[in-house]
N, C-alpha and C positions, 0 to 999 in steps of 0.2 A: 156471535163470532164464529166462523167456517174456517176452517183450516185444511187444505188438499195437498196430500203426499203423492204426489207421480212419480212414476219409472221403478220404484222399488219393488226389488223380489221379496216377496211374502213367507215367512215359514211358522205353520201355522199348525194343528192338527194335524200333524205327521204327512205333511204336503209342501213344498216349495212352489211356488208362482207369481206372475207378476199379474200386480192389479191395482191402481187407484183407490185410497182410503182419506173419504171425507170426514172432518170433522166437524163438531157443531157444540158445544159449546163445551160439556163432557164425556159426553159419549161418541162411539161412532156412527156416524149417521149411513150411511152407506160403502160399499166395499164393490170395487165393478173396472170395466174400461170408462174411458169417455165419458168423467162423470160430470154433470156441468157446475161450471164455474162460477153462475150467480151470486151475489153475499159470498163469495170465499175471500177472505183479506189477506189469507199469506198461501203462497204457494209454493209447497219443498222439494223440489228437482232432486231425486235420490237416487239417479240414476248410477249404477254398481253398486249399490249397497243393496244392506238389506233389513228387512222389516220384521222385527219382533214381538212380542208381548212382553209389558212391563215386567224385569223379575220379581217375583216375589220371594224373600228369603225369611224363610220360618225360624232361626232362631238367631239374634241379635244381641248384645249386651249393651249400649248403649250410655249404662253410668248414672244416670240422672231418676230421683233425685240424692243426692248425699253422697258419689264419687264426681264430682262434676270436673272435679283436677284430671281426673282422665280422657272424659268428653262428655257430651250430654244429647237431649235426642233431637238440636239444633245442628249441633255441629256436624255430628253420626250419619244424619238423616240427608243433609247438605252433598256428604261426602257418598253415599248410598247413590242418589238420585244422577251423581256425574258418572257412576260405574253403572247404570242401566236399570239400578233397585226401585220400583216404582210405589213397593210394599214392604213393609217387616212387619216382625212379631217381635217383642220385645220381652227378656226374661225378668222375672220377679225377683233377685239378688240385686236387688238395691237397698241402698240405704234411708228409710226403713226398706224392708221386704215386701214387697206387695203381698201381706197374707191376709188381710182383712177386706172388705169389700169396698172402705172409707178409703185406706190407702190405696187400691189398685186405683179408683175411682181419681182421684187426685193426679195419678200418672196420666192416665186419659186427657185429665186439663192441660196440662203440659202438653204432651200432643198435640191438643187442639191448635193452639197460644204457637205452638215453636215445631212444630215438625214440618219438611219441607217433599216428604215421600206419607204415603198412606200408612195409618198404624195399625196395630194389635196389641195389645198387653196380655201375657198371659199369669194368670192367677195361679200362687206360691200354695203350695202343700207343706204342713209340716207336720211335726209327731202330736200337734194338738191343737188345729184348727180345724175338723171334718165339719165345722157349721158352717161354718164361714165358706170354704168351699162348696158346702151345696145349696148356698146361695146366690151361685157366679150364674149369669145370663148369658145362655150358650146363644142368642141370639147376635149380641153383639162384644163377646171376649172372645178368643183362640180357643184360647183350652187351659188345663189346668196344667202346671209343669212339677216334678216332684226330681229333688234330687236323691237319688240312693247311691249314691259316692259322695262325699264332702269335697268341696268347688268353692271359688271365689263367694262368699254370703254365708258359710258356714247357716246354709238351710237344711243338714243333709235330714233325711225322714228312715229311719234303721228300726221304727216300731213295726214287726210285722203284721201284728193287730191291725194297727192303723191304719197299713200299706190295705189291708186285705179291706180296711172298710172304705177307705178312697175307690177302689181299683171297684168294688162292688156297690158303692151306692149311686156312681155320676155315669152320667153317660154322655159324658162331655169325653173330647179326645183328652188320654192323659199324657203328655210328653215326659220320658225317663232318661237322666243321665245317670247312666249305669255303670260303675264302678266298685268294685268287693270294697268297704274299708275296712275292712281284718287285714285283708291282702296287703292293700295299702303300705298299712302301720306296721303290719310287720319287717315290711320289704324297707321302706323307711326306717325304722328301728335299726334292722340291718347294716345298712348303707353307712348308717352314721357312725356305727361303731367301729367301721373301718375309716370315713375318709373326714369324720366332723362333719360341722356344716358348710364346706364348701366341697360338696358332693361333685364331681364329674357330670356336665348336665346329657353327657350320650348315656348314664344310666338313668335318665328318667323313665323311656319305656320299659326299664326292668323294674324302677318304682310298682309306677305304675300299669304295672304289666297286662300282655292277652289274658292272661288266666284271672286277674281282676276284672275287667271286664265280661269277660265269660263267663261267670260264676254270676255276677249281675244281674247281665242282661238275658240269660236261660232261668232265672228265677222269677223276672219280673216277666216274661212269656209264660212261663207255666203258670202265673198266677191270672195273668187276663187271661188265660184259656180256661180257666177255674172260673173265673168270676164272670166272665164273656164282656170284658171291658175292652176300649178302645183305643189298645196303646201304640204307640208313636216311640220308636228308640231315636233318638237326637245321637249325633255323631259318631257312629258304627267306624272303628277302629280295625279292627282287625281281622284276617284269612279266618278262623275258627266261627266267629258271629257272624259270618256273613249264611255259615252253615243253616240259619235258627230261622230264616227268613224264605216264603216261600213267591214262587211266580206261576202259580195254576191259574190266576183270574184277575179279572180286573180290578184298579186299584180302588175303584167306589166298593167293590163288594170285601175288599180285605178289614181285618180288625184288628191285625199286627201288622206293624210297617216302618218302616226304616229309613233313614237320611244318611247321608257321610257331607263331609263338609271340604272344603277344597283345597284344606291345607293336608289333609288327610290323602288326596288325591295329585298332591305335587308334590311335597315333600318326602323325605326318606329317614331311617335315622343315619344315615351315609354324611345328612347336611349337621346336625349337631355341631360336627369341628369348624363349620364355617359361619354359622347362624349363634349359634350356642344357647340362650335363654331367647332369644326374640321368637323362637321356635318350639319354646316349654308351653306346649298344650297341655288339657286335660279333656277327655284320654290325651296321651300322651301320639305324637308321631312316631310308627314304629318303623316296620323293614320293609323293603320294597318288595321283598314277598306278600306282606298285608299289602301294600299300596298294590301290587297286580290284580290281589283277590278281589278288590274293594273295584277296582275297575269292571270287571267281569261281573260281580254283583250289580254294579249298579247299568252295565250294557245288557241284562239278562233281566232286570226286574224284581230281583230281589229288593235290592234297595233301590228305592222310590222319589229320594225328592236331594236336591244338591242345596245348600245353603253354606253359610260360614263362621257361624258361632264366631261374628267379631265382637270383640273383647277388649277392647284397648288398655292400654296402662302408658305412665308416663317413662320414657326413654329412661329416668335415674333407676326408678321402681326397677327394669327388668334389667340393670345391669349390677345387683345385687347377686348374692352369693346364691348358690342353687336351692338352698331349704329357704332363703327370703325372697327371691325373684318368684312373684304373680305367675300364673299362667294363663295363657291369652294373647290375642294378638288382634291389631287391624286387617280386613280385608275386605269390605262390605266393597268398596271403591274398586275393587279388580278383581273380584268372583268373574262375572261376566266375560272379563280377557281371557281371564286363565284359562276358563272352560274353550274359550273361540281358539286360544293356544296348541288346547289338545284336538281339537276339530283340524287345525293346520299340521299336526302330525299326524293325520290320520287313526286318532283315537277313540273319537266319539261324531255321532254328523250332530249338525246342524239343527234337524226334527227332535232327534234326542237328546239337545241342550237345551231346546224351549220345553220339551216333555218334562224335563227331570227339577229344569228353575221358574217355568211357570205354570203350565197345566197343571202339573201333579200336586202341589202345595194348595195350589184353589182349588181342585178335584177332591183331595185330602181333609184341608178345613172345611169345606161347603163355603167357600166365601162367595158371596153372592157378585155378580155381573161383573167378574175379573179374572184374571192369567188366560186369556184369548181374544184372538182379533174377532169379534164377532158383531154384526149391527145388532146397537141397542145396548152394548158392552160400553163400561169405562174405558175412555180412551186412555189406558194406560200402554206405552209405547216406547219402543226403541229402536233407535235406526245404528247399525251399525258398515265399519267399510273395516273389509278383511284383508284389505292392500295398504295398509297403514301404518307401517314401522315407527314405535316410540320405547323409548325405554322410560323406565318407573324411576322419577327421582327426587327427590325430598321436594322442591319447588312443586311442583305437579301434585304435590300429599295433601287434600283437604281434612283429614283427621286432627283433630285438634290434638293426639300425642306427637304427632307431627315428624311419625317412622312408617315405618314397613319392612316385612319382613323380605318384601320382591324388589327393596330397592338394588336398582342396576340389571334387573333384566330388561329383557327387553320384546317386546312383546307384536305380533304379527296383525292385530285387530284395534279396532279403536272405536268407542262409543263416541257417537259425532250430535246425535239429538236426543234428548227421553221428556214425553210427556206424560204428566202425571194429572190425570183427570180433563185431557183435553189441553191442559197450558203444556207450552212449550217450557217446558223447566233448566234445558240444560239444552246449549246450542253451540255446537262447534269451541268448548273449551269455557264457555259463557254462562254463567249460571244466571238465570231469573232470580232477584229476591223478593218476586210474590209468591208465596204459599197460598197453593190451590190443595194442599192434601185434606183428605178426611177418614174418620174410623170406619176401620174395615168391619163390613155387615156380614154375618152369616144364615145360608140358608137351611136352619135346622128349627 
């Protein structure tokens, strides 16, 4: 099966242009003018649009298996591949935890059976499985992910032994969600003896506050600088941690590296009065002073890769009191807009939304023959039109909590086709229910 995209502009390796990309069954087969037409079965006229690389978004929640009331990696993965997500990575806070190699291995199967975009699982660290981790197959898992904050799975890893023997025995990427929990507890402790448990939710970022995280994430840096390990901060918060992070060279040669996630990049705590829990991250959303800095870091190089840490919970879950509302939220289905959003104010271009949501993630993991339009690459693809006025509204919602926090904007771009390994997976509003995905290979 052939499949030829004409007329679309390309944006590719830090280049816009227009050029003909054939397809062949899953990969791309050539990239050119004037390609011919023999064996092509469908022909896609993409004329004003434009031509991307599948996203790939490195950290995901997903739910599945044992939160499946909130979604799972059919429903997740469905709602992923209509927002231009052609890849994820999926975290180990499931029910069980992915901490043994039986269990990750099991999530895999699922994958295989029900995901509708490409997967990863990435294998759970805790205060006492360092075997078990250093039996993970850096060939074809992400990486290890370790939380040192307490987060949805109550996995959190506070042995510094432990940390120090993870961080020094693998040399697999280690991914850190970084949070003080002293800081935490304390600032909670706090809170509650002023207001009970129905805490004010615009004091979450004083919960959990910059200086929790900072205190975190410059320990878990001094330590892979100790240990010469491969660490990865996952959702970089705030003006101070963007300090920690450096841009002298390219990102294959770095060994500290950075993400922010998109809600981190839209929102403020300004919105709290109007959003209230559907907007309770961890890190939490802080001031538009971070949301500036967090911009400038990641137009600069500091921070390296955009994702969305979607998280979903069901609509009753987050309309619970502030110490019982989950934190988390969907966004996997409109990462892609938001980002083409801020492109339409003159935020970020076009080159540096494919760099930051596809290059850099497959640059990052070494995932092998993916995040670029290249022959001989997975035909992982996105066609988008930047003249497309919709706004976000619960019919439109494929998340199985069946919210969002963007409902009622209204948004400037609009994902029109995404193939995933060559199939046309999502077409003008249209989803495919064949599932073409498979597990994502890495080259290390």
């Amino acid at each position: 099966m052939k499949t030829l995209i004409v007329n679309a502009q390309i944006v590719n390796e830090y280049e816009l242009y227009k050029a003909e990309v054939l397809i062949q069954d899953d990969r791309i087969l050539k990239i050119g003018s004037d390609l011919p037409r023999e064996g092509v079965g469908k022909v896609i006229d993409a004329k004003g649009q434009y031509l991307l690389p599948g996203v790939i978004d490195d950290q995901v929640h997903f739910r599945e298996p044992g939160l499946t009331h909130k979604g799972c990696i059919e429903s997740e993965s469905r709602a992923a591949v209509a927002g231009g997500v052609t890849s994820f990575i999926e975290q180990p806070n499931t029910v069980p935890n992915a901490v043994t190699q039986e269990l990750l291995e099991e999530k895999y199967e699922i994958g295989r059976k029900t995901a509708y975009a490409n997967y990863s699982f990435m294998m759970g660290g805790t205060n006492d499985n360092l075997e078990e981790v250093l039996k993970t197959n850096p060939s074809n898992v992400a990486g290890i992910k370790l939380f040192l904050g307490s987060s949805t799975g109550n996995m959190l890893v506070d042995n510094p032994d432990t940390l120090e023997k993870i961080f020094s025995s693998t040399k697999m990427l280690i991914a850190v969600h970084c949070e003080d929990e002293q800081t935490i507890q304390s600032n909670t402790k706090r809170f509650i003896e002023k207001y009970g448990e129905d805490i004010p939710v615009k004091f979450h970022p004083e919960i959990r506050s910059a200086e929790a995280c900072y205190i975190s994430s410059s320990k878990a840096i001094e330590l892979a600088k100790k240990t010469g390990a491969k660490l990865h901060v996952f959702h970089v918060s705030t003006a101070i941690e963007t300090e920690l992070f450096r841009n002298d060279m390219p990102l294959k040669d770095k060994k500290i590296t950075a993400e922010v996630c998109v809600h981190h990049l839209w929102f403020s705590d300004a919105d709290y009065e109007s959003k209230g829990t559907l907007i309770k991250w961890n890190p939490a959303v802080k001031t538009a002073k971070d949301r500036d800095a967090l911009w400038e870091a990641l137009l600069d190089d500091r921070i390296d890769v955009i994702a969305t840490d979607h998280a979903p919970h069901t609509w009753d879950e987050k309309q619970q009191v502030y110490t019982k509302a989950p934190s988390g939220g969907p966004l996997v289905q409109h990462s892609l807009t938001v980002l083409l959003e801020a492109y339409q104010k003159g935020k970020i271009s076009l080159e540096k939304i494919v760099e930051k949501m596809c290059h850099n993630p497959a640059i990052l993991f070494e995932i092998k023959d993916r995040g670029f339009i290249r022959e001989g690459y997975k035909a992982d693809l996105v066609l988008v039109d930047l003249n497309a006025p919709w706004k976000v509204s619960k019919d439109s919602l494929l998340y199985q909590c069946a919210w969002s926090p963007l409902e009622g904007e209204t948004f400037q771009s609009k994902v029109t086709h995404t193939f995933v390994n060559g199939h046309l997976a999502f077409e003008n509003g249209n989803l495919s229910e064949e599932k073409r995905a498979e597990r994502l290979l890495f080259d290390r």
